[in-house]
FIKOLZA-1660 file (N, C-alpha, C; in steps of 0.1 Angstrom, whole numbers, plus 5000, padded with zeros to 4 digits):
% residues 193
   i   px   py   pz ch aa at
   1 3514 3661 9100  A  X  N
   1 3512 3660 9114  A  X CA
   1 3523 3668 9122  A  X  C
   2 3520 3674 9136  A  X  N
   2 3528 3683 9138  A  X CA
   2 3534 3680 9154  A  X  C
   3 3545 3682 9154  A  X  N
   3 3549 3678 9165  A  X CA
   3 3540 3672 9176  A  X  C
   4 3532 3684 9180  A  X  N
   4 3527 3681 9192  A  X CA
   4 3518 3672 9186  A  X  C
   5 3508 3667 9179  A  X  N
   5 3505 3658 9172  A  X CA
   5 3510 3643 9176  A  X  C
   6 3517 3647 9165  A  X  N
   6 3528 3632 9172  A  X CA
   6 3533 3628 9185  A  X  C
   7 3537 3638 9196  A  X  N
   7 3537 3633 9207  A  X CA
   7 3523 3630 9216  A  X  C
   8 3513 3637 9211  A  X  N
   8 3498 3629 9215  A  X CA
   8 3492 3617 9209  A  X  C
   9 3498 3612 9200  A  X  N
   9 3493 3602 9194  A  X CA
   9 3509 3589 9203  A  X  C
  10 3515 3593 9203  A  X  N
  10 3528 3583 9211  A  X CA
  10 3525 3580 9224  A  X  C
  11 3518 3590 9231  A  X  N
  11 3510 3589 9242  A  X CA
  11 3499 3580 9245  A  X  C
  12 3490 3582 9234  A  X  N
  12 3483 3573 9238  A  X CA
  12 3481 3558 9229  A  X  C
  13 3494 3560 9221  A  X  N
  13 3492 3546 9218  A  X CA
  13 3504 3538 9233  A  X  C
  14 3511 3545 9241  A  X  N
  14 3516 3538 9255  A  X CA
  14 3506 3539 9264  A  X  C
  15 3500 3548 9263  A  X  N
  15 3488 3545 9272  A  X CA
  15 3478 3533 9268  A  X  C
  16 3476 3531 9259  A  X  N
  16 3474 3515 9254  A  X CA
  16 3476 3506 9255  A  X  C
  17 3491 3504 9251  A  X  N
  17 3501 3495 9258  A  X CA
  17 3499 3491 9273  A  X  C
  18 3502 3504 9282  A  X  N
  18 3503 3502 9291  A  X CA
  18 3483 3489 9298  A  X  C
  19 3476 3501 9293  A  X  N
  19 3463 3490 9295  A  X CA
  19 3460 3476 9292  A  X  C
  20 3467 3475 9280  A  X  N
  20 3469 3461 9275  A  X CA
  20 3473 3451 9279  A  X  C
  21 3489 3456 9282  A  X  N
  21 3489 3447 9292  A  X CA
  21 3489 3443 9305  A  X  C
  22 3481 3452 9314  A  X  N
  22 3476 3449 9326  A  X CA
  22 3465 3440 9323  A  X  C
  23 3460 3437 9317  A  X  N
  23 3449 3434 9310  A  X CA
  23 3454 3413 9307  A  X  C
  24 3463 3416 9302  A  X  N
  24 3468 3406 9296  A  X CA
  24 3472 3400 9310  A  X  C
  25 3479 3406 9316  A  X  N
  25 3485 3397 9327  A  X CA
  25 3478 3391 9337  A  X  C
  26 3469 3406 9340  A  X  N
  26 3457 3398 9350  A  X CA
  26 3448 3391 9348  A  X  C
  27 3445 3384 9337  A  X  N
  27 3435 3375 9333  A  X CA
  27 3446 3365 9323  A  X  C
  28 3460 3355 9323  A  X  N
  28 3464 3351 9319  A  X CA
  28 3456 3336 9317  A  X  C
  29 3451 3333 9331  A  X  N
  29 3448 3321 9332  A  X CA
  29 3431 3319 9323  A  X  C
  30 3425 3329 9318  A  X  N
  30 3413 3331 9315  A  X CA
  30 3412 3341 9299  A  X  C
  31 3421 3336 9293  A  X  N
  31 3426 3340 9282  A  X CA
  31 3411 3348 9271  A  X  C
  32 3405 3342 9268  A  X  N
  32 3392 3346 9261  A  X CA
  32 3385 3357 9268  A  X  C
  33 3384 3355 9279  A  X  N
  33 3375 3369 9287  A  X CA
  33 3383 3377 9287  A  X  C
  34 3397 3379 9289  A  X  N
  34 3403 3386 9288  A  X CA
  34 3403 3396 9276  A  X  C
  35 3406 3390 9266  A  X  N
  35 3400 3389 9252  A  X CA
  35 3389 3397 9250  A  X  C
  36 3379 3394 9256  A  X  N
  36 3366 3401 9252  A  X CA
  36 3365 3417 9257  A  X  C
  37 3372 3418 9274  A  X  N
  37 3373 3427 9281  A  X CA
  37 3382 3436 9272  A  X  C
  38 3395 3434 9272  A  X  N
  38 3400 3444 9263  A  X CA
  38 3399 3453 9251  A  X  C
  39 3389 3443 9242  A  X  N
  39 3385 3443 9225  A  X CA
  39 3371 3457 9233  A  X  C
  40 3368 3454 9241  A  X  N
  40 3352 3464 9246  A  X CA
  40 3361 3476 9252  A  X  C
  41 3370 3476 9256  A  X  N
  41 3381 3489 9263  A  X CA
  41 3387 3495 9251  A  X  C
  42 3391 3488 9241  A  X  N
  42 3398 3497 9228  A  X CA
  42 3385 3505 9223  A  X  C
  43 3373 3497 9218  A  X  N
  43 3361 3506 9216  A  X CA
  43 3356 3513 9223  A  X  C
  44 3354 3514 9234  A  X  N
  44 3355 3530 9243  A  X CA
  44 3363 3536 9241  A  X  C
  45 3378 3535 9242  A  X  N
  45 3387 3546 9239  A  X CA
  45 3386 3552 9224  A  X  C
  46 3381 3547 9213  A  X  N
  46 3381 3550 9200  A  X CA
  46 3367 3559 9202  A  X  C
  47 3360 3552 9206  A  X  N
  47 3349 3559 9212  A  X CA
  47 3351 3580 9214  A  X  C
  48 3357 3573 9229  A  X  N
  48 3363 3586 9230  A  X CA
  48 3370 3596 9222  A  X  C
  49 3376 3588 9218  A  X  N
  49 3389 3594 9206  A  X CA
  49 3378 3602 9197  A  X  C
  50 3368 3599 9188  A  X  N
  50 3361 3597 9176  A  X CA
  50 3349 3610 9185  A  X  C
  51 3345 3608 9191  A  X  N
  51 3337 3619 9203  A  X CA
  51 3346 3633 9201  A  X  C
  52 3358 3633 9211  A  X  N
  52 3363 3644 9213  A  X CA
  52 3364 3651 9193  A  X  C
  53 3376 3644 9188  A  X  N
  53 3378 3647 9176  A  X CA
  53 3362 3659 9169  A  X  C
  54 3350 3651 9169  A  X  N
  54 3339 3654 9166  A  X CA
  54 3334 3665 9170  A  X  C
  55 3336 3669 9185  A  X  N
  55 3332 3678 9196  A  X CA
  55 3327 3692 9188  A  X  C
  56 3337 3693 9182  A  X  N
  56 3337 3711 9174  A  X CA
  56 3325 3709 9163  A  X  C
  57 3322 3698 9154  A  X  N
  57 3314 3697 9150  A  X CA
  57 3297 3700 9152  A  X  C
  58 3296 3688 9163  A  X  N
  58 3282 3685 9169  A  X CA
  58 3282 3695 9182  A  X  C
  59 3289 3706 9188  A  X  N
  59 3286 3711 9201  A  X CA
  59 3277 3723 9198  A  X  C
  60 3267 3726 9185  A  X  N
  60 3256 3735 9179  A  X CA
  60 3248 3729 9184  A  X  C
  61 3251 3721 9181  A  X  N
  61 3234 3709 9182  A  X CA
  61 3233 3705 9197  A  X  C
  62 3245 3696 9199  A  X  N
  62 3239 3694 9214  A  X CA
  62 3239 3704 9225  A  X  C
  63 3245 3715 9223  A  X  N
  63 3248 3727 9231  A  X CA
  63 3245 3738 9227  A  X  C
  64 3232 3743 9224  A  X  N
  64 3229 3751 9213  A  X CA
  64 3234 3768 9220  A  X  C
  65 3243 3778 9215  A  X  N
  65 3244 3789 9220  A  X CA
  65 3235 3802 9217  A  X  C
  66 3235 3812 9224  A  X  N
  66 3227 3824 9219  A  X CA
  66 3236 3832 9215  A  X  C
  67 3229 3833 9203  A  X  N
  67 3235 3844 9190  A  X CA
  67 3225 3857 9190  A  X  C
  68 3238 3869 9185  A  X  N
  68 3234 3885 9185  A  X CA
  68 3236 3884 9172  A  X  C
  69 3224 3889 9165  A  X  N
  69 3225 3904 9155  A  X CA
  69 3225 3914 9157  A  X  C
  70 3238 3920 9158  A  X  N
  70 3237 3941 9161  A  X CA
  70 3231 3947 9153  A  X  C
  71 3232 3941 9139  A  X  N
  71 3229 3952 9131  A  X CA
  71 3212 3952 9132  A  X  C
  72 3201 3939 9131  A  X  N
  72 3188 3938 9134  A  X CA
  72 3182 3942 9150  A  X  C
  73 3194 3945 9158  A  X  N
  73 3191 3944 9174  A  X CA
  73 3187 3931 9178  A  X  C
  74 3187 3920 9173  A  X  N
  74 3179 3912 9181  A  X CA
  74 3188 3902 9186  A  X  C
  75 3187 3893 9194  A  X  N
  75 3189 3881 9201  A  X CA
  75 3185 3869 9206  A  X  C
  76 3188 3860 9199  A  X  N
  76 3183 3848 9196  A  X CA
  76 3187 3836 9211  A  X  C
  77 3178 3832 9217  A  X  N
  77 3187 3823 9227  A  X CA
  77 3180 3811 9228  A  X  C
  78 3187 3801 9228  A  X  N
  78 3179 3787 9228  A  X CA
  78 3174 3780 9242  A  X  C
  79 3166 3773 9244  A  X  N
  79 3161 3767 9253  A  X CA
  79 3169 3757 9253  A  X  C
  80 3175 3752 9272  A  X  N
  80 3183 3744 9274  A  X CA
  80 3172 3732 9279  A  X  C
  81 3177 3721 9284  A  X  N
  81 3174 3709 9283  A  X CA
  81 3164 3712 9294  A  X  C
  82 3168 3720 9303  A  X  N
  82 3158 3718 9317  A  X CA
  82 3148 3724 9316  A  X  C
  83 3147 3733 9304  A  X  N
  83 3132 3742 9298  A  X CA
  83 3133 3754 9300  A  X  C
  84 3144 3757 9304  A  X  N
  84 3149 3778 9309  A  X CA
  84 3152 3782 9299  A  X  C
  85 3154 3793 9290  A  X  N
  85 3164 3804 9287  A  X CA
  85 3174 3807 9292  A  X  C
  86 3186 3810 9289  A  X  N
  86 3195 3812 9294  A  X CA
  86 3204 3823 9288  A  X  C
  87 3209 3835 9290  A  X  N
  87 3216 3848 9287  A  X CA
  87 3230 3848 9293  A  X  C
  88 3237 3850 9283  A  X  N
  88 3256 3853 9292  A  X CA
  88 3253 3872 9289  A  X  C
  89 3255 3878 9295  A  X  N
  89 3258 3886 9294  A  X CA
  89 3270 3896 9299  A  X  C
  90 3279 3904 9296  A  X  N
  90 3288 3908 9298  A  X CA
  90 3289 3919 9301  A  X  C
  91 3296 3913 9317  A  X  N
  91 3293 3923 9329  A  X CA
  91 3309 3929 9337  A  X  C
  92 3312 3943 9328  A  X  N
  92 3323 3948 9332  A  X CA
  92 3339 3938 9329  A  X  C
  93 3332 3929 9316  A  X  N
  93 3342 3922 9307  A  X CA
  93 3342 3904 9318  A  X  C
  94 3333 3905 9326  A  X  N
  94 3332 3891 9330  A  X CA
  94 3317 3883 9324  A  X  C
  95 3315 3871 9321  A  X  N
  95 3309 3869 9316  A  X CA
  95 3298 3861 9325  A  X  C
  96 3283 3868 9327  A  X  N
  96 3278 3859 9338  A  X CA
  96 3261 3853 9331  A  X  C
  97 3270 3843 9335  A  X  N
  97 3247 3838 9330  A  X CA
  97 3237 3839 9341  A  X  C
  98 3228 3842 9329  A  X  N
  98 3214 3848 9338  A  X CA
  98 3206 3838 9335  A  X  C
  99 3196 3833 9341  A  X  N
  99 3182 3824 9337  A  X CA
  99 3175 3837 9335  A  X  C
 100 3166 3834 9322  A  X  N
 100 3156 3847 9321  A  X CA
 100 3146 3842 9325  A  X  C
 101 3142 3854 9334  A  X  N
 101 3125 3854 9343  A  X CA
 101 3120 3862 9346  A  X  C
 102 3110 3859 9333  A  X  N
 102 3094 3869 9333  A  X CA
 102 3091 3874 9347  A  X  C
 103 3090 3862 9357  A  X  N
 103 3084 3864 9369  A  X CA
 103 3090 3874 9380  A  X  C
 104 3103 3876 9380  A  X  N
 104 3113 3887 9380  A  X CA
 104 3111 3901 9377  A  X  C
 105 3111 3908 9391  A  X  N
 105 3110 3921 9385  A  X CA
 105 3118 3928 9382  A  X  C
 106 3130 3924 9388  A  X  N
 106 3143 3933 9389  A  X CA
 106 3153 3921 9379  A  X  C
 107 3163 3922 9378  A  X  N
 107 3179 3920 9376  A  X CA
 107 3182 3915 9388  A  X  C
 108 3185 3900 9387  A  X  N
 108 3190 3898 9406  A  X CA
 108 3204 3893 9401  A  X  C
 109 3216 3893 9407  A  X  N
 109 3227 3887 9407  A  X CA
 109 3226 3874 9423  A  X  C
 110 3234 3866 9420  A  X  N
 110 3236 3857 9431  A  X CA
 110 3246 3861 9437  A  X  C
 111 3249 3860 9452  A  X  N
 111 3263 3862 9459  A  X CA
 111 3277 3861 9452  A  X  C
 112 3278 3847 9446  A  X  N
 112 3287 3839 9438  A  X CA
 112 3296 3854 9425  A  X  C
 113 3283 3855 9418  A  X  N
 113 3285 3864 9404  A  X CA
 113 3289 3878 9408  A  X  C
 114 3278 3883 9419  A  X  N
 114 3280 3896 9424  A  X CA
 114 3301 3898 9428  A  X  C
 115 3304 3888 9435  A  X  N
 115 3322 3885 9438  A  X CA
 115 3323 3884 9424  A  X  C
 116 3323 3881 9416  A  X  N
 116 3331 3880 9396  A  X CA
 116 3324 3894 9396  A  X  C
 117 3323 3900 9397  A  X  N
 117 3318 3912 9389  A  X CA
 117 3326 3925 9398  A  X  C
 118 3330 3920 9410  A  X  N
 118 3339 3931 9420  A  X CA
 118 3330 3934 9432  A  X  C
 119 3321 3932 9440  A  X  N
 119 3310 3933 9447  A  X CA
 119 3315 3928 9459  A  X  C
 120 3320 3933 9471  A  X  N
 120 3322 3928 9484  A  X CA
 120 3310 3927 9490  A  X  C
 121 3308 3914 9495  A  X  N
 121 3295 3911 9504  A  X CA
 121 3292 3917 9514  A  X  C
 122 3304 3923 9520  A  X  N
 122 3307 3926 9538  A  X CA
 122 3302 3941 9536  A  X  C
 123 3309 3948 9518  A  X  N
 123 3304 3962 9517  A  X CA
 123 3293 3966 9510  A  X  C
 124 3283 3954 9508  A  X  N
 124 3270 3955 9502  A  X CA
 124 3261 3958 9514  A  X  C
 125 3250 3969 9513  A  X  N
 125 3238 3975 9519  A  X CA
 125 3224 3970 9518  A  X  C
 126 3221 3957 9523  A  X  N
 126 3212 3948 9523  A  X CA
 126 3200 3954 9533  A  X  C
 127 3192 3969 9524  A  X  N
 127 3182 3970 9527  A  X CA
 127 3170 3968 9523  A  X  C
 128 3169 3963 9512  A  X  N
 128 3159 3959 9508  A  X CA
 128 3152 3945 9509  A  X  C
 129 3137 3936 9506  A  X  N
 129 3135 3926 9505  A  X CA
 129 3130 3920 9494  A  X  C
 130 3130 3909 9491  A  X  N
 130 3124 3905 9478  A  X CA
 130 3117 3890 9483  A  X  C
 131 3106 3890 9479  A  X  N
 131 3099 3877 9482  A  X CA
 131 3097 3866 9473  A  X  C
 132 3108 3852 9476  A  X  N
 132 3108 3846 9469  A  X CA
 132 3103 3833 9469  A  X  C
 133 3103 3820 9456  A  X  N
 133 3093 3809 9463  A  X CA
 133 3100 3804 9475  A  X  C
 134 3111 3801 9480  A  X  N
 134 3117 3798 9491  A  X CA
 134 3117 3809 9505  A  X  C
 135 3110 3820 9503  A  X  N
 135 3104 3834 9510  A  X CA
 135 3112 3849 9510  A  X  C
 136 3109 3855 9519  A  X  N
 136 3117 3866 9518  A  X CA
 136 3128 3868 9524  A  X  C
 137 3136 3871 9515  A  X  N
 137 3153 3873 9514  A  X CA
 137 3155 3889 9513  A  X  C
 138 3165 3891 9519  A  X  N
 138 3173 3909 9519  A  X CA
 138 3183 3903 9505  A  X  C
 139 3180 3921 9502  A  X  N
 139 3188 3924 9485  A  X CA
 139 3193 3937 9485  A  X  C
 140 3203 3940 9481  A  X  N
 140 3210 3954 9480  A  X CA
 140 3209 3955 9466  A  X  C
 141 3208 3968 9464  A  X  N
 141 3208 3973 9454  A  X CA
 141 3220 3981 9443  A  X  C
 142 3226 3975 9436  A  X  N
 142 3237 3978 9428  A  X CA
 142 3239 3982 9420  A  X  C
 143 3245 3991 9409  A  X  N
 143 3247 3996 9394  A  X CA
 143 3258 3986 9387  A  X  C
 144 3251 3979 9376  A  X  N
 144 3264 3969 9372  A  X CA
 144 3268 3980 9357  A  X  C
 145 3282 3980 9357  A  X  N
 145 3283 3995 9346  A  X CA
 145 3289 3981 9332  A  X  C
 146 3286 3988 9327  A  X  N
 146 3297 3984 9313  A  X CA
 146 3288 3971 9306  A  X  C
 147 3276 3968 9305  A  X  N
 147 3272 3958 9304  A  X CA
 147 3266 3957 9294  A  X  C
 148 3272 3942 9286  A  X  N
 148 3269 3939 9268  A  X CA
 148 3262 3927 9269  A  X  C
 149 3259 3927 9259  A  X  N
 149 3255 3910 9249  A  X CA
 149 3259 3913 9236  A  X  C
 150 3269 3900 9233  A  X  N
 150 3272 3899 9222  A  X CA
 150 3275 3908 9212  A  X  C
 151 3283 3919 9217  A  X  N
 151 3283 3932 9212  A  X CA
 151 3272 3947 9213  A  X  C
 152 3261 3944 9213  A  X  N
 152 3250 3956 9221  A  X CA
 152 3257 3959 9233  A  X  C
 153 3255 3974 9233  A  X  N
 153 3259 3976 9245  A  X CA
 153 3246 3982 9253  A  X  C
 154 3245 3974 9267  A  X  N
 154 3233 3977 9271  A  X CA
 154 3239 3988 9283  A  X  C
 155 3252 3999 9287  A  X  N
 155 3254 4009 9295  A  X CA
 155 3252 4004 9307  A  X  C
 156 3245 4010 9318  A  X  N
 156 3245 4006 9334  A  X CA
 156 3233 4000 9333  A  X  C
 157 3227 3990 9341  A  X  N
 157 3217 3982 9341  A  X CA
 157 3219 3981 9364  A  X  C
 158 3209 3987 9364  A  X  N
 158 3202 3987 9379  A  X CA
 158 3198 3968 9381  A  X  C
 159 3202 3967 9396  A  X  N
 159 3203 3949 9398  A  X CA
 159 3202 3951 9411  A  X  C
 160 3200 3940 9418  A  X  N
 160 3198 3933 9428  A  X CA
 160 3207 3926 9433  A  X  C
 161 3214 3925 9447  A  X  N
 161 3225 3915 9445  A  X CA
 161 3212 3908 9461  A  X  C
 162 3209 3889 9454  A  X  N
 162 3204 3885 9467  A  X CA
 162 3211 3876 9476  A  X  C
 163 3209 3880 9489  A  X  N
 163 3214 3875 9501  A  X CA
 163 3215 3858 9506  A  X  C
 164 3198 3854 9498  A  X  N
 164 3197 3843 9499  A  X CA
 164 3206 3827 9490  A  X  C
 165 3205 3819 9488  A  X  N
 165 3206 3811 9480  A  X CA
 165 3202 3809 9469  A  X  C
 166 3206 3817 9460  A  X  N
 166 3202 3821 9444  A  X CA
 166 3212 3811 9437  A  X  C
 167 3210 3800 9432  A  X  N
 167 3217 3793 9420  A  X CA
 167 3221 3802 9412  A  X  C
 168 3211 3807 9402  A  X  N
 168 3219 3814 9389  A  X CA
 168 3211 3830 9388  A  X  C
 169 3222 3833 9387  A  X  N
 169 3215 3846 9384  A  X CA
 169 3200 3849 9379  A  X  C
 170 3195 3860 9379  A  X  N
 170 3183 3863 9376  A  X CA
 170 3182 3872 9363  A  X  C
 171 3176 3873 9350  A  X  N
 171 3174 3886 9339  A  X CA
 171 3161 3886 9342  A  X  C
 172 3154 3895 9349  A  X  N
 172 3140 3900 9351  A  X CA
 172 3132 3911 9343  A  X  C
 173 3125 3914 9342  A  X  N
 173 3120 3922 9340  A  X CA
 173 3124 3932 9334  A  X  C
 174 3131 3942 9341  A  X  N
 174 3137 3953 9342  A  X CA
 174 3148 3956 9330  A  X  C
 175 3154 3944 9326  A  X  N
 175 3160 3945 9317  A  X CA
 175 3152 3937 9303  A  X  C
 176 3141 3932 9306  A  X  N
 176 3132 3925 9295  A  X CA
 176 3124 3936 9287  A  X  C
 177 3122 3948 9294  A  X  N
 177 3115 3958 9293  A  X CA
 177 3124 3969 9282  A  X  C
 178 3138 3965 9282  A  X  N
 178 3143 3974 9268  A  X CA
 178 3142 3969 9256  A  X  C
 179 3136 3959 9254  A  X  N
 179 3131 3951 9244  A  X CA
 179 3115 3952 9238  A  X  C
 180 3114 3955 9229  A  X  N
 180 3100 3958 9216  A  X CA
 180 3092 3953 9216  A  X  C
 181 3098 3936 9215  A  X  N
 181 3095 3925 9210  A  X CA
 181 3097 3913 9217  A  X  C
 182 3095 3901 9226  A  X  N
 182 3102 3891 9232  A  X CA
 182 3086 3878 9229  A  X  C
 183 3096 3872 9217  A  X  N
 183 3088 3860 9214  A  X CA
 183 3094 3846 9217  A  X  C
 184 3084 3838 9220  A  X  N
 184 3092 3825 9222  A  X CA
 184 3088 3818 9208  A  X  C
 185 3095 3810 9199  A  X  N
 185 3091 3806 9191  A  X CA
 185 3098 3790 9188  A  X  C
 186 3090 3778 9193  A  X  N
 186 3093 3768 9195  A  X CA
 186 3103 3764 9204  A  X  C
 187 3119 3765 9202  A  X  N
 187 3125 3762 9215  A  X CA
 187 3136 3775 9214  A  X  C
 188 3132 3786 9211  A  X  N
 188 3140 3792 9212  A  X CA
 188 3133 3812 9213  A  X  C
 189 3143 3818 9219  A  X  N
 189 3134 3828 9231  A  X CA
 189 3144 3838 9222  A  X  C
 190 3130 3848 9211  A  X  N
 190 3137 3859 9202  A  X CA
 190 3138 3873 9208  A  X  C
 191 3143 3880 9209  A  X  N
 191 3145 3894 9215  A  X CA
 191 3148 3905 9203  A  X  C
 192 3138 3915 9203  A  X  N
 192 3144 3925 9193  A  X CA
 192 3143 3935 9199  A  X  C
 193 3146 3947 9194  A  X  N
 193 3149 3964 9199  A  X CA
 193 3140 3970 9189  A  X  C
% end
């Protein structure tokens, strides 16, 4: 066990203590419930304890990530709980998720990502329009350079930065179109070259 070890485990066996007996004192007169209350507070905390410890284990399963093969080209990405696809891709070494959408013609970035990526709003040229289900929104037009997945390098990729209230980024079309192959195959969305 290694130092810092040991001083996290000293920690929270005072942090224990300390709960315990707040616990104890404020229910002196009612000794058994007390009792019951505490014994249900240690099992949460072990709880916790036995969770986090675990984390590295089970975070495939419950958090499933999208994995690259360079050498096959392809890219594997799993369907998240709300029923999207979802792409990180790496944009000029920052790392931005896209929702992928078929329905998408372009590459859209949100306000938010466009700023992580180096994009001044004030010096963006919002001539264009894009009609969305909440209606039509102005979009400038941008070159995002340097842009990977998982090692592929995908070079400059032409985008959209939109005006409106875009949650998450957009992977449209435009960039779905350098791809051969795009199958969905039970809960998980395959991409090859």
């Amino acid at each position: 066990m290694s130092a810092d070890d040991t001083g996290q485990l000293i920690y929270l066996v005072l942090l224990g203590a300390v709960i315990g007996s707040y616990f104890f004192v404020s229910g002196r007169k009612q000794l058994g419930e007390t009792a019951r209350a505490a014994s249900l507070w240690v099992f949460i905390f072990i709880g916790v304890i036995v969770a986090y410890g675990l984390w590295n284990d089970v975070k495939d399963t419950v958090l499933p990530q999208q994995s690259v093969s360079v050498e096959q080209g392809t890219i594997e990405v799993p369907r998240r709980p709300d029923g999207h696809f979802y792409m990180t891709l790496d944009v000029g070494g920052v790392p931005i998720e896209f929702v992928v959408d078929t329905g998408a013609t372009d590459v859209v970035l949100s306000l938010p990502d466009a700023a992580r990526v180096g994009f001044v709003e004030d010096e963006l040229f919002f001539d264009g329009q894009a009609s969305t289900a909440n209606g039509i929104v102005r979009t400038a037009t941008v070159r995002l350079a340097d842009v990977s997945v998982g090692g592929i390098d995908e070079g400059t990729v032409r985008a959209s930065v939109n005006e409106g209230d875009l949650e998450t980024s957009l992977l449209g079309m435009s960039y779905l179109q350098r791809f051969e192959r795009i199958e969905i195959r039970g809960d998980r969305l395959l991409l090859e070259r």
